[in-house]
Structures are given as structure tokens and as C-alpha cells.
C-alpha positions, 0 to 999 in steps of 0.5 A: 816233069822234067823242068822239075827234075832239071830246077832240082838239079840246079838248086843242087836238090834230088828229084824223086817220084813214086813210081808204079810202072817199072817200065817208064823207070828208064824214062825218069832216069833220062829226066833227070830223077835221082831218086826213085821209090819203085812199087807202093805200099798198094802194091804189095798188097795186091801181089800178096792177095793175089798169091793167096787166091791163086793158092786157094784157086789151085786148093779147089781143084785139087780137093775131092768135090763136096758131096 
């Protein structure tokens, strides 16, 4: 990955990647990636529907039991 990041820069061209893992960010930037796109769509989706499941998990233990 970082021969493409150093032929970019030699032909005066940014690299860029999709990045999901924020914690090899820093790891891109030291190849040589100038461009950086953190987090996809799939991504924020996924957050999304975890926070409305976790405010329905929350929902259920708070209402009476059904009788």
C-alpha cells in the first residue's frame, strides 16, 4: 500500500482510501495517503440502528410487564 501512496506522490497525485478502522488512520498518514475518507455509509447505519435497539432495550425495562 505504500508503493501506491509514494507512485501518487511522484506523479504529483493524491492518494486516498476508505478507511473504517480510525485506529490505523495514523498508519495511512506515515504511507503517505493524503486523502482520507473515515467511516462508510455501512457504517452509520449500523451506529444508527444500534442506537435505536439500545433505546428500545432500555424502553422494555422500564414499562410494566404485560399481563
Amino acid at each position: 500500500m505504500g508503493r501506491v501512496a509514494t507512485a501518487a506522490s511522484e506523479h504529483g497525485k493524491a492518494a486516498g482510501l476508505l478507511v473504517s478502522d480510525l485506529g490505523r488512520l495514523d498508519e495511512f498518514i506515515g504511507m503517505g495517503y493524503t486523502f482520507l475518507v473515515v467511516g462508510i455509509d455501512t457504517m452509520l447505519l449500523t451506529k444508527a440502528l444500534q442506537q435505536v435497539r439500545d433505546c428500545c432495550d432500555r424502553a422494555q425495562t422500564t414499562l410494566p410487564a404485560a399481563e
